[in-house]
C-alpha positions, 0 to 999 in steps of 0.5 A, a space after each residue: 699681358 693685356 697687348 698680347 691677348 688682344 694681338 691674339 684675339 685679331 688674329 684668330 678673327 682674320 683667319 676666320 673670316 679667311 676661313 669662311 669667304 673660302 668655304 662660301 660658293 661663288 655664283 660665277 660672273 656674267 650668268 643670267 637665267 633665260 626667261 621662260 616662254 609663258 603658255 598662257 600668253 602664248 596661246 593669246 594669239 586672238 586676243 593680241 591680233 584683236 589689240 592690233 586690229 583696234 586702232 587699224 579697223 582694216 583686218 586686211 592690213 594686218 598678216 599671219 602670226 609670225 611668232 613671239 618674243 620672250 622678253 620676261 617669265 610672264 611678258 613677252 610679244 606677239 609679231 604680225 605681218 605687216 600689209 599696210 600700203 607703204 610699210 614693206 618690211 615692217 611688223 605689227 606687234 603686240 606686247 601682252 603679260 600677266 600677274 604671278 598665279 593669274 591667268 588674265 592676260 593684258 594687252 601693254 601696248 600695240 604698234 609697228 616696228 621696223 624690220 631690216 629692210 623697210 624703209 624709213 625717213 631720213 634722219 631728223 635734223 634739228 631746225 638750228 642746224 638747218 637753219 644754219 646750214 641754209 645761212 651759210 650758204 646765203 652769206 657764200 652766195 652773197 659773197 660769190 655774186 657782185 652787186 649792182 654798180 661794181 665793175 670789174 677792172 678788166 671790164 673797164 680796161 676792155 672798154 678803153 681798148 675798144 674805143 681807142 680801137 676806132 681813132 685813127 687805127 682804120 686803113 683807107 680802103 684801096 680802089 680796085 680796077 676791074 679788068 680791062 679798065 685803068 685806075 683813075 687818080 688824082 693826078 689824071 685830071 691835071 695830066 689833061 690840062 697840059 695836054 689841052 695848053 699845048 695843043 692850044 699854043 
């Protein structure tokens, strides 16, 4: 008796708590509220190019009122253009917000950010991989270049040749008559002598 009572009883609690998840609403997934655009600090246009222009001390440098950013109900930012030489396309920004049912506004924070277009610094290398760069192509160099003393077996070889070139590989030279004249030979001189015997016998 107690068994089936006790079966009884779970099963009357599920069906309850199936009966309740089907009735309670479900918010749906994935739905954000959208900020509201907060007047006051809307309207704090002065008190914004003042923060900006504190640590700049040029009022020339910074530009027309481009508009805000709604970050939060009561937070959101104030864009300036940006007139400093050397920052095309940036933007001056001050981020202002106030607390529930007050109306001063404060100043969080001021500075400048990039657009789109600007131009900015190469990206930061980490100084181990800059120095490992720079080893690696040390060692390479190193490699690639012989060091004083060493000779290339073609060198050498090409030396040997040259020198063997000058012993004995020269032709001797050929004497040339110019015109109207007979060359003269060894044997000239001893043709003479006979003539001279003869004539004397």
């Amino acid at each position: 008796m107690s068994e089936t009572t006790a079966s009884e009883i779970m099963a009357s609690e599920n069906t309850a708590s199936e009966t309740t998840a089907e009735t309670t609403p479900q918010r749906p997934a994935g739905r954000t509220r959208t900020p509201k655009q907060d007047p006051i600090l809307t309207a704090a246009v002065d008190l914004a190019r003042d923060a900006v222009l504190a640590p700049v001390t040029d009022a020339s440098s910074v530009g027309e009122h481009l508009g805000v950013t709604v970050h939060e109900d009561r937070l959101l930012t104030h864009l300036f253009d940006c007139r400093l030489a050397g920052y095309p396309g940036w933007t001056w920004y001050a981020t202002v917000a106030r607390a529930p049912r007050s109306k001063h506004v404060t100043v969080c924070e001021t500075g400048l950010v990039a657009g789109p277009d600007s131009l900015l610094a190469p990206d930061w290398v980490p100084w181990e991989e800059r120095m490992q760069a720079l080893q690696e192509q040390e060692a390479q160099d190193e490699h690639d270049s012989p060091t004083e003393g060493d000779e290339h077996p073609d060198d050498r070889q090409d030396s040997a040749d040259a020198e063997h070139a000058g012993d004995g590989d020269t032709a001797p030279a050929e004497e040339t008559s110019t015109e109207g004249e007979t060359p003269h030979t060894g044997d000239e001189p001893a043709a003479s002598e006979d003539a001279e015997d003869g004539a004397a016998s």
